[in-house]
RODO-2510 file (C-alpha; in nm, 4 decimals, decimal comma):
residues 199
     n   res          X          Y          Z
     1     x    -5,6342     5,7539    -4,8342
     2     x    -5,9406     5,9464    -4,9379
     3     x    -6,2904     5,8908    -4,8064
     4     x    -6,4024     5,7258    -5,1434
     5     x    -6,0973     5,5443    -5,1739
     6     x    -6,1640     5,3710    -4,8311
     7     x    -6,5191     5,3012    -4,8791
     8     x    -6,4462     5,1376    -5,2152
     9     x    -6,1655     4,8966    -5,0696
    10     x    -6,4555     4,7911    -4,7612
    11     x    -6,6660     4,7577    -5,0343
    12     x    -6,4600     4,5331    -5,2347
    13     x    -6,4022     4,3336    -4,9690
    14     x    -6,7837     4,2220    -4,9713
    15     x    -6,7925     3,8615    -5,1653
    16     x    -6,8772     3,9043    -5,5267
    17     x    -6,7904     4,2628    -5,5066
    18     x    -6,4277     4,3663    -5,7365
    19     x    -6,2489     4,6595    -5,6874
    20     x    -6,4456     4,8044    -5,9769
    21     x    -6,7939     4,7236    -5,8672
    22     x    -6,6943     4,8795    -5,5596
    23     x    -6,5842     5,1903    -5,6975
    24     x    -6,9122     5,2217    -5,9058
    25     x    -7,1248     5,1570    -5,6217
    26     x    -6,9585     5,4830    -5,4321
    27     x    -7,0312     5,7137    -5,7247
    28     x    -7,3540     5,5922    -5,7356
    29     x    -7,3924     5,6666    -5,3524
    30     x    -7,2377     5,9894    -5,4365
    31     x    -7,4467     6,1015    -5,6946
    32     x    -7,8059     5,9772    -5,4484
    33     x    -7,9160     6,2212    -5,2127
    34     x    -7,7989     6,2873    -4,8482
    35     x    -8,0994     6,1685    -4,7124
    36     x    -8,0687     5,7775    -4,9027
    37     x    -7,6736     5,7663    -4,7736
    38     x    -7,7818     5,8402    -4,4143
    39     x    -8,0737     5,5781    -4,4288
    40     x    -7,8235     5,2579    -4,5944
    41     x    -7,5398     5,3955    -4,2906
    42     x    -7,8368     5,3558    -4,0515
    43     x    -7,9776     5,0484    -4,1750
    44     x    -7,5797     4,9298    -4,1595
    45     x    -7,5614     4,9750    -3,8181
    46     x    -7,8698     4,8169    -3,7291
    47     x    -7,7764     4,5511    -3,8929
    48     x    -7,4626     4,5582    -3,6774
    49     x    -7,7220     4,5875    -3,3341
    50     x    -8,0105     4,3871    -3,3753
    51     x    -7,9219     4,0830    -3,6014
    52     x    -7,7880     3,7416    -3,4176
    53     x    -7,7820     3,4143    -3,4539
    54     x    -8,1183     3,2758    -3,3567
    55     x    -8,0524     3,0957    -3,0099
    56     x    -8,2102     2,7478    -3,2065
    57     x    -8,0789     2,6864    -3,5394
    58     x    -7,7846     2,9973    -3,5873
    59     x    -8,0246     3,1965    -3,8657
    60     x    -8,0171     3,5273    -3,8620
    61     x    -8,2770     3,7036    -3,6529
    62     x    -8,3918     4,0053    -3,5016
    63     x    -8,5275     3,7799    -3,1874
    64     x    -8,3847     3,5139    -2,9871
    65     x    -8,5535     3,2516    -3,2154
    66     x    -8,5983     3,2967    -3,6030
    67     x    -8,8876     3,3360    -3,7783
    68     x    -8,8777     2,9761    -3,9257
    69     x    -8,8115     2,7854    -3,5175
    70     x    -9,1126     3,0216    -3,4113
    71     x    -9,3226     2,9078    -3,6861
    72     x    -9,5866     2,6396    -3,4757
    73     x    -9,6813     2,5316    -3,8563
    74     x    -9,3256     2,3875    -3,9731
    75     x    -9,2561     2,0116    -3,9617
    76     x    -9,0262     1,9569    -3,6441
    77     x    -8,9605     1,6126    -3,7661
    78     x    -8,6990     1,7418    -4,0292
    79     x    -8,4356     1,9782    -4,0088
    80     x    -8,2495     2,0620    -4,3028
    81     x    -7,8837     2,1503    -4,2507
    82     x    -7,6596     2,4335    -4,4742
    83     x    -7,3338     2,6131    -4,5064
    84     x    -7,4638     2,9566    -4,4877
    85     x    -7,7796     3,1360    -4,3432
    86     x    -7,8482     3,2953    -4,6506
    87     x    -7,9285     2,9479    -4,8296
    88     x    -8,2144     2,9388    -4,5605
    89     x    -8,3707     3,1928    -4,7903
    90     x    -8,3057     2,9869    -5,1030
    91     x    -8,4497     2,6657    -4,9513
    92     x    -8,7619     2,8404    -4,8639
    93     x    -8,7931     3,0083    -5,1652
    94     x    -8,8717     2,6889    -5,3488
    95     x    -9,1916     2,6858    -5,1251
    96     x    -9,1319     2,3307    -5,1301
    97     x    -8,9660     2,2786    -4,7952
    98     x    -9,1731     2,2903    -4,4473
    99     x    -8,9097     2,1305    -4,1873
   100     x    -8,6631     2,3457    -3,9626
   101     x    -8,3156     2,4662    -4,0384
   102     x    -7,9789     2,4439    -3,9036
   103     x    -7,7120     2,6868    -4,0314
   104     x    -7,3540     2,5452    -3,9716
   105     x    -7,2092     2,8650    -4,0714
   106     x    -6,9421     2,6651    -4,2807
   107     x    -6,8013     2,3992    -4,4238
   108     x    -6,5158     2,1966    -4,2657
   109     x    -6,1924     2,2553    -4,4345
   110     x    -5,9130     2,1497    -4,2263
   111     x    -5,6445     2,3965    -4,4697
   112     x    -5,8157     2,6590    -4,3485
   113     x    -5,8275     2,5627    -3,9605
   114     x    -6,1898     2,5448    -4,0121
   115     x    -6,2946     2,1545    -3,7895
   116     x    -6,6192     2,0486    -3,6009
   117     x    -6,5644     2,3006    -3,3655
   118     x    -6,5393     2,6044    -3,5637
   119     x    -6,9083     2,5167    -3,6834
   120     x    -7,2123     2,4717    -3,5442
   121     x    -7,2349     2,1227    -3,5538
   122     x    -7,2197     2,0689    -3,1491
   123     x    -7,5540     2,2469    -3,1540
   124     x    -7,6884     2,0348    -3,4513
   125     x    -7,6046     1,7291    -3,2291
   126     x    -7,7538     1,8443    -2,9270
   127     x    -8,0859     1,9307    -3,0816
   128     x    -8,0858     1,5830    -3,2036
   129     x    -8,0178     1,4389    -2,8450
   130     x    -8,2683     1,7114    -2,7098
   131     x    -8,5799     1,5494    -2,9220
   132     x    -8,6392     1,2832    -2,7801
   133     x    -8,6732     1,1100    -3,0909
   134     x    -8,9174     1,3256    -3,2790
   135     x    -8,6497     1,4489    -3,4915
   136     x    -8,6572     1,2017    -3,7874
   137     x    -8,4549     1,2995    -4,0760
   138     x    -8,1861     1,4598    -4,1402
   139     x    -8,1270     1,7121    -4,4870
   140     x    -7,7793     1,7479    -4,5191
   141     x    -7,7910     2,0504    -4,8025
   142     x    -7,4070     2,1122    -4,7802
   143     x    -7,2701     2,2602    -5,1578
   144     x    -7,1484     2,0085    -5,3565
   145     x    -6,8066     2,1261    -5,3097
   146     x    -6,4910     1,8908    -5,1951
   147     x    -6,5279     2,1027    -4,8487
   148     x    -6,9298     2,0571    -4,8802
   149     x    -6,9163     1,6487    -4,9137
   150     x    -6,6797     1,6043    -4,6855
   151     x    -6,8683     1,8362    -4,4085
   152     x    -7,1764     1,5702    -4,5446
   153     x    -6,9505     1,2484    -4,4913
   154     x    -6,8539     1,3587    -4,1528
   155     x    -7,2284     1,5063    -4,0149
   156     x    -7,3138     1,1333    -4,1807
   157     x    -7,1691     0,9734    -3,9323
   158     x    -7,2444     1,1655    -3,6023
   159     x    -7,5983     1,2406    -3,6552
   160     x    -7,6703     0,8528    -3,7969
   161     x    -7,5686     0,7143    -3,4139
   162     x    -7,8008     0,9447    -3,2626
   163     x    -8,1138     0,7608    -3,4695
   164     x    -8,2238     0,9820    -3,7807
   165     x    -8,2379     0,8856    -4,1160
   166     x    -7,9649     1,1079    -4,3084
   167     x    -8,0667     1,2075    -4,6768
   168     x    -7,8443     1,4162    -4,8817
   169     x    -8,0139     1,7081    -5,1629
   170     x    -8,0259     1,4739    -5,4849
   171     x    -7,8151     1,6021    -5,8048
   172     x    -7,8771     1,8738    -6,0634
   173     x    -7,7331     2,0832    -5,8339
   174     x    -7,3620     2,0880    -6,0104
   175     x    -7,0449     1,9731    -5,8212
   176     x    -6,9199     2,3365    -5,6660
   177     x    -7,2048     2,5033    -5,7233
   178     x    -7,3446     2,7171    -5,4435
   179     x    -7,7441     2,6852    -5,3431
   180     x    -7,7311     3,0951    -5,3158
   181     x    -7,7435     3,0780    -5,7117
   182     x    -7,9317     2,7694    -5,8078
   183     x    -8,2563     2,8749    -5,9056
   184     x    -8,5798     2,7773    -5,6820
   185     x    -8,6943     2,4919    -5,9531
   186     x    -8,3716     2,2906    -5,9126
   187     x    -8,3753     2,3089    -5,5592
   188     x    -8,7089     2,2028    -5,5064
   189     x    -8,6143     1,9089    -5,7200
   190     x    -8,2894     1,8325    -5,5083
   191     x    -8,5525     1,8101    -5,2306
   192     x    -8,7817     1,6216    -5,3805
   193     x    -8,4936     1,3817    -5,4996
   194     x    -8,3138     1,3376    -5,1732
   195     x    -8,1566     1,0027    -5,1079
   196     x    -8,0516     0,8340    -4,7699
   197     x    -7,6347     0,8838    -4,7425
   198     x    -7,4485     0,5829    -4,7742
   199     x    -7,6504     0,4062    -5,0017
***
């Protein structure tokens, strides 16, 4: 297998990325200069090296804590829970939103042997428990996906016996679609809107 044809199938296996777009993006590397490939292969790698979960919420960081737990200014009486770390960056976006984050890094979807403990939801919990009550309320920002209300229905229930309120991201945000492509106005709605669970 040829050098292009390799880089095209790793390519294609990025989400959202075909076979085709994959294929296009190495001819357009190809026809860049040397020095632009050599900077994305080194940014690649350091990507690889310096980028963790932040020790707090799971975000990506270059630090032990994320920008957003180091931030003095945010409201530590809410934390707003998603799927995915890069729906952080949609949330705050809106410039609507100044609570914390936790980043579950999934959904549960028991088909896919994905349960509690394949996500961060142990460290959601313990956060909770770790507050001493001045943890408040609870965003639950899951998609609106079958996978996405269920996770909901299930964090629901744990995080209510520990003493927050628990309000779910209010509609207009269409059942299975993801926050990564909602635009900033009708997520900053959804937050606005947010309604306890279970009523």
């Amino acid at each position: 297998m040829s050098v292009i044809d390799q880089l095209s199938s790793e390519l294609a296996r990025l989400p959202g990325i075909g076979p085709k777009t994959a294929l296009r993006l190495v001819h357009y590397l190809m026809k860049g200069s040397k020095h632009d490939i050599h900077k994305l292969s080194k940014l690649v790698v350091e990507l690889a090296e310096k980028i963790r979960p932040c020790g707090v919420c799971g975000n990506f960081s270059e630090e032990e804590r994320c920008q957003v737990c180091s931030d003095p200014g945010r409201d530590h009486s809410i934390i707003c829970v998603v799927e995915e770390a890069y729906e952080v960056g949609s949330i705050e976006r809106t410039g609507q939103y100044r609570g914390l984050f936790h980043v579950l890094g999934g959904k549960l979807s028991p088909l896919d042997g994905v349960g509690p403990d394949e996500l961060n939801i142990n460290g959601l919990l313990e956060r909770i428990r770790c507050s001493n009550g001045e943890i408040g309320e609870v965003i639950l920002a899951t998609n609106a996906s079958v996978e996405g209300e269920a996770t909901a229905v299930y964090l629901e229930h744990e995080i209510r016996a520990l003493g927050p309120s628990v309000t779910r991201l209010a509609r207009g945000i269409p059942v299975g679609g993801d926050l990564e492509y909602i635009d900033g106005n009708t997520i900053a709605q959804a937050l606005a809107g947010r309604r306890e669970m279970g009523s």
